[in-house]
C-alpha positions, -999 to +999 in steps of 0.1 A: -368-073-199-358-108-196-357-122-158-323-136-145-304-123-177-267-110-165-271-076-171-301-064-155-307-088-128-273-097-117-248-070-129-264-037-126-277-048-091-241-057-082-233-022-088-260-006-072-257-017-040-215-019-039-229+022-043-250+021-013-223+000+007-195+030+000-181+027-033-180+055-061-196+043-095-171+054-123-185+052-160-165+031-181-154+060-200-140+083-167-118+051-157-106+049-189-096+085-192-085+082-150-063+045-162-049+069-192-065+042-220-069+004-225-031-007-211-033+015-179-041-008-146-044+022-122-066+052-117-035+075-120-045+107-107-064+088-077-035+069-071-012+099-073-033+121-049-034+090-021-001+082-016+013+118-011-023+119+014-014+090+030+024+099+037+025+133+039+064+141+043+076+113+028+059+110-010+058+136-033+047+142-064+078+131-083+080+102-057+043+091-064+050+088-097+083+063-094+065+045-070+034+037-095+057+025-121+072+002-096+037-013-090+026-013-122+058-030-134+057-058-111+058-096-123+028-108-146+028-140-123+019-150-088+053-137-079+045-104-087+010-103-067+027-109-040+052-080-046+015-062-051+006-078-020+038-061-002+029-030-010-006-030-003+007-040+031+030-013+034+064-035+035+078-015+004+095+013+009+113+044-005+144+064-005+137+098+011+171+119+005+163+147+027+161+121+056+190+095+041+169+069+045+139+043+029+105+049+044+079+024+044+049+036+020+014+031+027-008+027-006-045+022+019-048+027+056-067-005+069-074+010+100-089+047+094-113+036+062-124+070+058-088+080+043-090+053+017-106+065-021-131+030-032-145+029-069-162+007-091-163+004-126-184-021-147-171-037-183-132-027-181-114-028-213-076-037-203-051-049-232-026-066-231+000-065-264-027-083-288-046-099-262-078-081-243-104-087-219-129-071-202-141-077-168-176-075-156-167-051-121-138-039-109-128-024-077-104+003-068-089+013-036-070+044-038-069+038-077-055+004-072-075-027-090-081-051-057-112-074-067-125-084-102-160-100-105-175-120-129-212-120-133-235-145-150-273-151-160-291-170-128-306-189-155-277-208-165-264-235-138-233-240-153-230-198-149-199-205-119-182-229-141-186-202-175-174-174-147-145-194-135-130-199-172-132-162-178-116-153-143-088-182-161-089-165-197-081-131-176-050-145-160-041-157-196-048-129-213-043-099-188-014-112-162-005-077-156-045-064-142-045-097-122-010-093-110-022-060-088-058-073-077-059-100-055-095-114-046-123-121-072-159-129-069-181-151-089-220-145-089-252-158-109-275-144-080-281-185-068-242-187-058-219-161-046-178-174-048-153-162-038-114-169-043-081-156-038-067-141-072-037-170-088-060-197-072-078-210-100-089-245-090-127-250-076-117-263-048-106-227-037-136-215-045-156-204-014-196-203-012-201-167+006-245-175+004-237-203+030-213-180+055-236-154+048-270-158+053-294-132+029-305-119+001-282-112-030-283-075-017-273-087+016-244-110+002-231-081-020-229-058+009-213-072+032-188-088+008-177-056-004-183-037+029-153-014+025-139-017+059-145-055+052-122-053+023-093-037+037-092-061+063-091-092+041-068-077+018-041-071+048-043-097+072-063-126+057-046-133+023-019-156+026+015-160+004+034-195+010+061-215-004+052-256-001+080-278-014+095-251-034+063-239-049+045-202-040+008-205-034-015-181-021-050-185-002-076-161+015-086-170+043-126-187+051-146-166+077-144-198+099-103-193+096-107-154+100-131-161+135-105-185+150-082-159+140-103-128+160-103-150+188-069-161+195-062-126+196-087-114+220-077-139+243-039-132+235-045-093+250-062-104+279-037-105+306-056-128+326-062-156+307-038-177+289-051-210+273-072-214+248-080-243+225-091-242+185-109-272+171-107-273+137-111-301+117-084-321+096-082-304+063-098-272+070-069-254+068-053-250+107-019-245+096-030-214+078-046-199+108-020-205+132+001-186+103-019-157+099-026-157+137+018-156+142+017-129+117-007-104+135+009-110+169+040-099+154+027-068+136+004-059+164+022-033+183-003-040+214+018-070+214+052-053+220+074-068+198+069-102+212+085-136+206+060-163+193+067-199+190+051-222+163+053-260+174+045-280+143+045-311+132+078-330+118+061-334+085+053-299+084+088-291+086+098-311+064+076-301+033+094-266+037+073-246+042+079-227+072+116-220+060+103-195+031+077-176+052+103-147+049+102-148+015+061-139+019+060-112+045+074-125+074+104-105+086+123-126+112+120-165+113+142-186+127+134-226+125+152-242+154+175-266+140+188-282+172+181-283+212+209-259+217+193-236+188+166-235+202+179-229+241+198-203+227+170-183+214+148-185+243+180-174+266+187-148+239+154-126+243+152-132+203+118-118+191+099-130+160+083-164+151+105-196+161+092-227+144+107-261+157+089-292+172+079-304+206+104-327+211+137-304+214+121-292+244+132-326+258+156-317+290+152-279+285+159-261+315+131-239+337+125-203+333+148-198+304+124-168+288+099-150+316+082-126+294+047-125+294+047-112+256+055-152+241+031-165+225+030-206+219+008-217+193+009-257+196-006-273+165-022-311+172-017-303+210-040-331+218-010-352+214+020-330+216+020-311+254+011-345+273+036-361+299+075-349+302+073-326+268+044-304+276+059-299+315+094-290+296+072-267+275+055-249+303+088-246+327+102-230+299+081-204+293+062-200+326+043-167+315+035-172+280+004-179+267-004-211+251-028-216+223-038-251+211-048-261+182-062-299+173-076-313+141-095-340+161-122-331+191-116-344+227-118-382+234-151-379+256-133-393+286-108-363+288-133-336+296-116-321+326-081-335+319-053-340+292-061-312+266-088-298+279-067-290+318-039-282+303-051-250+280-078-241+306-109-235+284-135-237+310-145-200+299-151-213+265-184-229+247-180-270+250-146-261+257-132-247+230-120-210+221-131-220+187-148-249+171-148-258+131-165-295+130-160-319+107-200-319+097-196-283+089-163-284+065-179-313+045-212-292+042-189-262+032-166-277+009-136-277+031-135-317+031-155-344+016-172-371+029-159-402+037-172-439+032-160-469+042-160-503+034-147-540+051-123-560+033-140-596+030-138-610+062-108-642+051-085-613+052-094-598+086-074-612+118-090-631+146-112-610+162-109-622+197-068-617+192-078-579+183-098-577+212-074-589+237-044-575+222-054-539+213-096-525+213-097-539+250-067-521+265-075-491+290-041-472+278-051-471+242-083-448+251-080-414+234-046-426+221-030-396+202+004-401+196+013-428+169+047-437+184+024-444+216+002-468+192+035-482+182+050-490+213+014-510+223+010-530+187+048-540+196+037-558+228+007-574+205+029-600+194+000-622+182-019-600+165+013-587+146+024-619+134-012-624+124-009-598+103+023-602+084+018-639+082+032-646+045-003-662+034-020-631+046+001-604+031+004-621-005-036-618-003-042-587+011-019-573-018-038-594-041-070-574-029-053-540-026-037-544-066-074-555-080-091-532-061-069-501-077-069-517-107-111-517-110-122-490-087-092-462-076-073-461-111-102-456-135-111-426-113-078-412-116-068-415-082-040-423-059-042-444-024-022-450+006-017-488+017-006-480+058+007-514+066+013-524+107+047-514+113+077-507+084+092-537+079+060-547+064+059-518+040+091-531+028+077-568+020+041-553+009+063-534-016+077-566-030+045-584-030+023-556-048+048-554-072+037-589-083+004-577-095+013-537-104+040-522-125+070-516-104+069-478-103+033-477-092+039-476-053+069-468-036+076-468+004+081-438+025+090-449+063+119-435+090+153-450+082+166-467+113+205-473+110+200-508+123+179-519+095+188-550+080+196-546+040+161-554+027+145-523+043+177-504+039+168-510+003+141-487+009+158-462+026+150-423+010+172-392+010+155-363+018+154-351-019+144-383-028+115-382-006+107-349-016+104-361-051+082-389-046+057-363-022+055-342-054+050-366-081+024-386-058+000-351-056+005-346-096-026-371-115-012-394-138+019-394-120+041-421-107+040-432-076+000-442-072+004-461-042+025-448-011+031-472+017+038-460+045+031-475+083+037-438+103+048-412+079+030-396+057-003-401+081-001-359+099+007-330+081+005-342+045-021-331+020-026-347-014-062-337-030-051-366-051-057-389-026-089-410-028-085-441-005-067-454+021-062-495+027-061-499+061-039-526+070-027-509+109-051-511+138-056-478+150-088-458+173-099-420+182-070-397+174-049-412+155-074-431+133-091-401+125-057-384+118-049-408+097-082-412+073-081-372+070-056-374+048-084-386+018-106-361+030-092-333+013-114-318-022-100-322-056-108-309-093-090-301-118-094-286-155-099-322-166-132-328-152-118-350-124-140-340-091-135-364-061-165-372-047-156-384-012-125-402+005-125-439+008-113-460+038-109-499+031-104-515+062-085-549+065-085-549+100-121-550+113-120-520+130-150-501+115-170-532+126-178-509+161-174-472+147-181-458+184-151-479+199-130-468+167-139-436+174-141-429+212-155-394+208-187-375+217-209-383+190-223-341+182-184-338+169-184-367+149-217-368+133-209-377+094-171-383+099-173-419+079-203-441+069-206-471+051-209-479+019-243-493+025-254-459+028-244-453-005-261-484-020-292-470-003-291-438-017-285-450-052-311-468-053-336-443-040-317-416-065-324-442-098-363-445-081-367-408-083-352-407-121-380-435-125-406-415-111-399-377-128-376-383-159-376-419-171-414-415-181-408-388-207-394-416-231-411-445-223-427-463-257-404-438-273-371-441-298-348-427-316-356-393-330-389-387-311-372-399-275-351-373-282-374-342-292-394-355-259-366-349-243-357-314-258-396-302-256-399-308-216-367-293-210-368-262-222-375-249-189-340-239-175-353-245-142-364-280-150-327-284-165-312-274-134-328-298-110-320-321-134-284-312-140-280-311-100-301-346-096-275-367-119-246-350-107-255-365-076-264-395-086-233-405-109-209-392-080-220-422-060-222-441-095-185-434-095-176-445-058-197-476-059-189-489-093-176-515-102-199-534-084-228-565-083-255-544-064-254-515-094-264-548-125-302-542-115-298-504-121-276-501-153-302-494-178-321-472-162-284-455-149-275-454-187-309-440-200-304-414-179-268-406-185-280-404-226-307-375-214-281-357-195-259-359-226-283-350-251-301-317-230-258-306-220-246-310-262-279-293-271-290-267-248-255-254-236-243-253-267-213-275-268-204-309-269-198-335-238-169-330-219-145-338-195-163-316-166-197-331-175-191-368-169-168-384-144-146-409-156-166-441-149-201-427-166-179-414-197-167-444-197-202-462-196-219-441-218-193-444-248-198-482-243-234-486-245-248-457-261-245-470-297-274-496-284-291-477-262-323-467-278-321-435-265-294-418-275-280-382-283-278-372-323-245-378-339-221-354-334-220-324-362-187-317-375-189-282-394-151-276-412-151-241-418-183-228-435-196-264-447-230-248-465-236-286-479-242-294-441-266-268-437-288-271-464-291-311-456-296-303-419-325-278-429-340-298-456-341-336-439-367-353-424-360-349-387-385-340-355-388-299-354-365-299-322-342-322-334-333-300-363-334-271-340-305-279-323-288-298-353-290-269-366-278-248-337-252-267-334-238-267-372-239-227-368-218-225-338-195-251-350-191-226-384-187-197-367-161-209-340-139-227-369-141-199-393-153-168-377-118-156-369-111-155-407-142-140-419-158-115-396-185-111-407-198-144-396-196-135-360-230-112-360-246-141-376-240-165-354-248-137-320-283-138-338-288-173-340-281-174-303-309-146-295-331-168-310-321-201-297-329-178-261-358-166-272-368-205-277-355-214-242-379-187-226-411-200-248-414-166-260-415-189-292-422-220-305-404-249-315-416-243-355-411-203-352-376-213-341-367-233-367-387-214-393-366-184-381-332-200-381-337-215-418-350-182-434-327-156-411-295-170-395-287-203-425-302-184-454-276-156-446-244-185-442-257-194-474-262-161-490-228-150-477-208-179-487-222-170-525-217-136-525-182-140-509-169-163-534-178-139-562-164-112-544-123-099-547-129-081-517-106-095-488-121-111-453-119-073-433-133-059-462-158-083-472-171-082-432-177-042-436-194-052-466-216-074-452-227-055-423-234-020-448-256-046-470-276-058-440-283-021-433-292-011-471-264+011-477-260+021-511-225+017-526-218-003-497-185-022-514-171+011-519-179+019-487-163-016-470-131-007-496-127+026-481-132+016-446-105-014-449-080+006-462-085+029-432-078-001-410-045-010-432-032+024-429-035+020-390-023-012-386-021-015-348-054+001-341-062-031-321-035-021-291-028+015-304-053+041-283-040+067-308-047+045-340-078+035-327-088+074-321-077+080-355-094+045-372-128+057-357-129+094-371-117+080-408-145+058-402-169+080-395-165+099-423-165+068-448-203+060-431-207+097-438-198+100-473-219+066-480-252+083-460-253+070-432-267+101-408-254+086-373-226+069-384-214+058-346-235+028-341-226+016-370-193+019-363-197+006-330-211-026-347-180-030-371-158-027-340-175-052-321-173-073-353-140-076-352-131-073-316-152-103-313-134-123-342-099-117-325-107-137-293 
């Protein structure tokens, strides 16, 4: 057996214990037969037998059956999962005549698991037209396909990575299966993802090892706990509509506890406050959702009213006006003062969404049911002073939920926030607590770093201590109109700022700065300028130095603005625009300025750093550098590796007077770049130490097979894989830079091994996902005099035999020619394999043996003694015998495969058996062609002697199921 190969160790595990957790193992063939063949994407008779069990009155037989073509015939898109979505929720309904009426149908019941049918099935055939796939596990409830998972080797590190292109192939190629199920799972035993179906960027990918501690049996169990399932499926997936455009998330178990918890304390009749920390960028405005959602569904709740108080900017992007279209059945987003009044006085029930500020003036008592529910997002800032006690006369019986994205300023234990939601009860205060330490360790956020702008460019230091990091009112400031109103009476320290001198340098900085470090990254960057008519005059100045349509201002008209910020002036479409093109890469703008904008309730992954040109402290600072906190990767290879704060302003010279807070909640919010020059250099000591040694002395060729020899270990590849991942992510942030001259050779020696061990032992070339921009850009620089470097590239044109025979015959180290060799195959059986089949079995047998090298069950001259005399001598032999032969590319495959076996007459044989597939044309997508393609076939092997003529057969198939894709 070989240890950590996908099958065995990783697959058939998988399905064992999914077994012992609840689920019924079907063999591949009985779903099959229960999907009624390859196109079907529901157990039918399961399906059938459920939904008249779970609505007994209402679905019948006949009815079952129309309301299985509905599902099945939903949208191949993330529009129709969410119609899947609906009726896994039981929000679709149908037409009972009897009672002249729609009923609501229920496809699982969520709460009584013991109604509910679960199956598995391992290596599902589903086709679609032409196209197929086959998933490694899929899961069934009542016949319905929920969760596909994808299982890899554990000896592969780049296993997740292989697994998340497949889950991407299977949207491709089989829209309709992944329409229905709507959570998948990656595993290589080391990592356990996990994702919401139509979310296909790694940066939705959640780690389920580091929420669940345990072993893989452990993690697989309670992943696919049945009860588990049904709960995540109904209440913790997520449909909604940002700026026009429908995305869809599963919740993260830290998202799913707040959730709990809010609702616990919502039935308890006897306590109404409660505050939720959860760090910026951790996904709050999804929880308070989901949270709305199960109040209103809830009917412990009694048909209640529950108000959502968000953010303008949150408004604005939209997205609370289309949460009918994804679930939600009554939402009304208060559009005035009066609006509002009127559906408080009204005894209107369902979710009202509106801001803080049209409760300005409302008048007392206006809606006294206990059964209103206010969830109050960034309350640290939004119930203080006149607004909150508007809020709270209101509504004097509701119960008020907070939720902040910053923890409390240390001096407000006992007041502000923490008095006014009452969390006494609570551990340090809160209801529930998500710090910014744990989202970067999770993935939520990344780090950030920060770094000082040379110190010309700061102003006087005394002038910012007097005028704004001394004054007692700016303490756990939270409200950036409040900062505003304060850097207005700082008259000197404004004019310091925008002095012309000043501002023509700073924008100097900012445009060479982009220029060297942001822009080769493929990034974008705020510049957050002290107040907006200096947005308007930065704009002019940067576009001095940038292309016009590189930055563009975003700030609050003011119909007193005199015509040069007028100039700048946006419609709403127009800033809607600009929002969307900023979070798309290589999109104009690159640069937003903005001054108060823009700084809450925006998200752009995109966005990498953030010049600081605004004083700011506690809440609103650390609102404000959130917004480049926020993961991003794409399909590109472009993976941020933190969010970068440059600060013009000095403030970052005290960190614990910037940021006012106890230090436990914000250990690791922003360090220095310093740090990051430390651990460089300690990283490029620990290459020295374990991997630089293997080529010193060495050149050329043998550098390379010294390379290849110690590496054949996959473990050793692994930590070596994760070491310089690490190591060129703070390559990336740092560079360009005078401290990293020192460092460069060694930095580029080790870049070359990382190339050479991925091209070679992966069994690809470098790509996108392997480098980050800057070392790509490095390496293609300096490699062609480095004297380490990879072997040049082999380019194999369909099946170029000259390049084999002068790969096998030159004068090269054993391991070099290995891999060379390797290399040429796969490159031949990728370019021409889909056109002549029969090269596909060759090249699956060069691969066993390149494994059976990785695992030293061989050495490196047995490899390459077996790859000349088996894998190349049959290219060779093929090519020869093909170009004598009439016989066309299906039949010349057949052919090929009865010769390998010794079966005589074997091109009558292959003749035979090809016009079999030619009379049956569609026996690729046709289960009835395919039936009958298999008995003719049979009976071909038959007449030609072969006694068991199905594994044969089964070889052929495979053949060619493998040469179409």
């Amino acid at each position: 057996m070989s240890i950590g190969s996908e099958r065995t160790a990783v697959q058939n595990p998988f399905l064992r214990y999914a077994q012992e957790a609840g689920w019924t193992y079907l063999p591949p063939e009985e779903a099959l037969r229960l999907r009624r063949g390859e196109t079907g994407l529901v157990l039918h008779e399961v399906l059938v037998r459920q939904l008249q069990a779970l609505n007994p009155g209402v679905v019948d037989l006949q009815r079952a059956e129309e309301i299985i073509a509905r599902l099945v015939r939903v949208r191949p898109d993330i529009e129709g999962n969410l119609e899947a979505w609906e009726f896994l929720k039981g929000l679709k309904t149908v037409f009972v005549p009897e009672e002249r009426r729609e009923r609501n149908v229920r496809l699982v019941d969520p709460v009584r698991v013991e109604l509910n049918s679960f199956h598995v099935t391992d290596e599902l055939p589903y086709r679609s037209g032409t196209r197929g796939i086959r998933p490694d596990l899929v899961f069934f409830i009542n016949g319905i396909p929920v969760i596909v998972v994808e299982t890899k080797s554990s000896r592969r590190l780049d296993g997740m990575m292989q697994a998340l292109e497949q889950i991407r192939r299977y949207h491709r190629d089989g829209p309709e299966l992944i329409a229905l199920a709507q959570l998948y799972a990656l595993t290589h035993l080391i990592q356990f993802l996990y994702a919401a179906t139509w979310s296909l960027s790694p940066k939705g990918l959640f780690n389920w090892r580091e929420e669940q501690a345990g072993d893989f049996e452990t993690l697989v169990k309670t992943f696919i706990a049945p009860s588990r399932v049904l709960r995540v499926l109904t209440e913790f997936i997520l449909f909604v509509r940002r700026d026009g455009e429908l995305s869809k998330v599963v919740l993260r178990p830290h998202q799913m506890r707040a959730v709990e918890r809010v609702l616990q304390r919502a039935r308890d009749p006897r306590k109404r406050r409660g505050l939720v920390w959860h760090t910026q960028g951790s996904g709050k405005t999804y929880t308070m959702i989901t949270v709305a959602r199960r109040l209103l569904q809830d009917p412990v709740f009694e048909n209640p009213t529950v108000l959502m108080l968000v953010d303008r900017n949150e408004l604005e992007q939209q997205l609370f006006n289309n949460l009918e279209a994804v679930g939600f059945r009554r939402v009304e987003v208060a559009k005035t003062k009066r609006h509002l009044r009127e559906l408080l006085r009204s005894d209107w029930r369902g979710l009202i969404v509106s801001t803080i500020q049209k409760f300005q003036g409302m008048p007392a008592n206006l809606c006294t049911r206990s059964n209103v529910y206010v969830l109050i997002d960034e309350a640290h800032r939004t119930t203080g002073g006149n607004l909150g006690n508007y809020l709270m006369g209101a509504l004097p019986n509701a119960t008020y939920i907070g939720f902040t994205g910053t923890p409390i300023h240390r001096a407000a234990s006992g007041t502000g926030t923490f008095q006014i939601f009452g969390v006494d009860d609570a551990p340090h205060g809160y209801l529930d607590r998500y710090s910014i330490l744990e989202s970067i360790r999770d993935g939520t956020t990344v780090p950030l770093h920060y770094a000082l702008a040379p110190n010309e460019l700061h102003v006087d230091r005394e002038v910012l201590e007097r005028e704004f990091l001394r004054l007692v009112e700016l303490e756990g400031v939270s409200d950036i109109e409040e900062l505003n109103r304060v850097l207005d009476r700082a008259v000197t320290l404004k004019n310091m700022l925008k002095s012309p001198s000043r501002m023509e340098r700073v924008a100097e900085f900012v445009a060479r700065h982009f220029r060297e470090k942001v822009e080769p990254m493929g990034y974008k960057a705020f510049l957050v300028a002290v107040d907006r008519e200096a947005c308007c005059r930065y704009k002019g100045l940067l576009d001095r130095h940038l292309p016009h349509e590189y930055s563009a201002v975003v700030i609050s008209p003011d119909a007193n603005d005199p015509p040069e910020m007028r100039a700048y002036h946006l419609s709403e479409e127009e800033e809607r625009r600009i929002r969307e093109a900023f979070r798309k890469p290589d999109e104009n703008p690159r640069i937003l300025i903005v001054t108060e904008k823009l700084l809450t309730g925006f998200d752009a992954p995109i966005l990498y750093c953030m010049y600081l040109d605004k004083p700011m402290r506690d809440h609103v600072l650390l609102q404000a550098i959130a917004r480049v906190n926020r993961p991003y990767e794409d399909e590109r290879g472009r993976r941020k590796p933190a969010g970068l704060v440059l600060d013009f302003i000095g403030i970052f010279d005290n960190l614990e007077r910037a940021l006012a807070f106890d230090s436990r909640e914000i250990e690791g919010v922003v360090e220095g770049l310093d740090v990051l020059r430390e651990r460089f250099q300690a990283l490029i000591e620990e290459g020295r130490q374990k991997y630089l040694g293997l080529v010193s002395g060495l050149s050329g060729d043998k550098a390379v097979e010294a390379i290849l020899e110690h590496f054949r270990d996959a473990g050793e590849r692994d930590a070596f894989y994760q070491y310089f991942r690490e190591l060129q992510e703070v390559y990336e942030i740092l560079s360009p830079d005078e401290f990293l001259r020192p460092f460069l050779n060694d930095y580029l020696t080790l870049g070359n091994m990382y190339q050479i061990l991925r091209s070679s032992y992966e069994g690809r070339p470098i790509a996108g996902p392997d480098f980050l921009r800057k070392t790509a850009r490095l390496v293609q620089e300096h490699t062609a005099g480095s004297s380490i470097r990879p072997p040049d590239e082999i380019y194999a044109v369909g099946v170029d035999t000259e390049l084999l025979r002068r790969l096998a015959e030159e004068e090269r180290p054993d391991a070099v020619k290995v891999f060379s060799l390797l290399q040429a195959i796969r490159q031949i059986v990728e370019a021409a394999g889909h056109q002549q089949p029969y090269l596909i079995p060759i090249g699956e047998r060069a691969e066993a043996i390149a494994r059976y090298f990785e695992e030293r069950q061989i050495t490196t001259r047995e490899t390459l003694q077996q790859l000349v005399e088996g894998p190349v001598r049959e290219i060779l032999e093929g090519e020869k015998t093909r170009a004598a032969s009439d016989l066309p590319p299906e039949a010349f495959a057949i052919f090929w495969v009865l010769h390998r076996e010794g079966i005589p007459e074997s091109e009558t044989a292959a003749r035979q058996a090809a016009g079999v597939l030619t009379t049956y044309p569609h026996w690729r997508v046709s289960e009835a062609q395919e039936r009958e393609v298999r008995k003719e076939i049979y009976r071909v092997l038959i007449r030609a002697g072969v006694e068991d003529p199905v594994p044969l057969a089964e070889q052929i198939f495979r053949m060619f199921r493998r040469a179409e894709g």
